[in-house]
Phi, psi and omega in degrees: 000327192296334185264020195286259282239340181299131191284165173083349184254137170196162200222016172050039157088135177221137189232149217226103170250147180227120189274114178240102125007310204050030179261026187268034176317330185284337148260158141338089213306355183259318179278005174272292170259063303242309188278171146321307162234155161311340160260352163337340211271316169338305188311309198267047139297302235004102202227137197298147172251138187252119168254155179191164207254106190337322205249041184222074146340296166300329157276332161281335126354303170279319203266003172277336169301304172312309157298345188277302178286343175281012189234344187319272197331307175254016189030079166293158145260133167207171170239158186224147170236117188226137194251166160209118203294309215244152172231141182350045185012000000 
């Protein structure tokens, strides 16, 4: 994200997805992450963050759309955040 503004460089709009698991229970969730979420880093960007829930196949399905037809056109940056209790197979 730190090269979106750099001249001569571009990346015709990027979309930045983060999977968070929460499955770190032996620590402190402050000693992991500084922020709330793991995209908070997104903001200083500002590039919209979508959160929606991993193990809702139809819901990450729409919002990969949604991000898809908002970054095509102006070629954007944004991020989606998907979280989950149980982790992945």
């Amino acid at each position: 994200m730190g090269f979106h503004n750099l001249p001569n460089f571009e990346t015709s709009g990027t979309v930045h997805l983060v999977k968070n698991n929460q499955f770190g229970f032996s620590n402190d969730p402050c000693q992991v992450c500084p922020t709330t979420y793991p995209s908070e880093i997104a903001k200083s960007i500002d590039a919209p963050i979508f959160h929606v829930n991993g193990h809702n196949a139809k819901a990450v399905k729409f919002l990969c759309q949604i991000v898809a037809d908002w970054r095509v056109p102006e070629e954007r940056c944004s991020s989606g955040y998907c979280w989950s209790l149980l982790p992945l197979a």
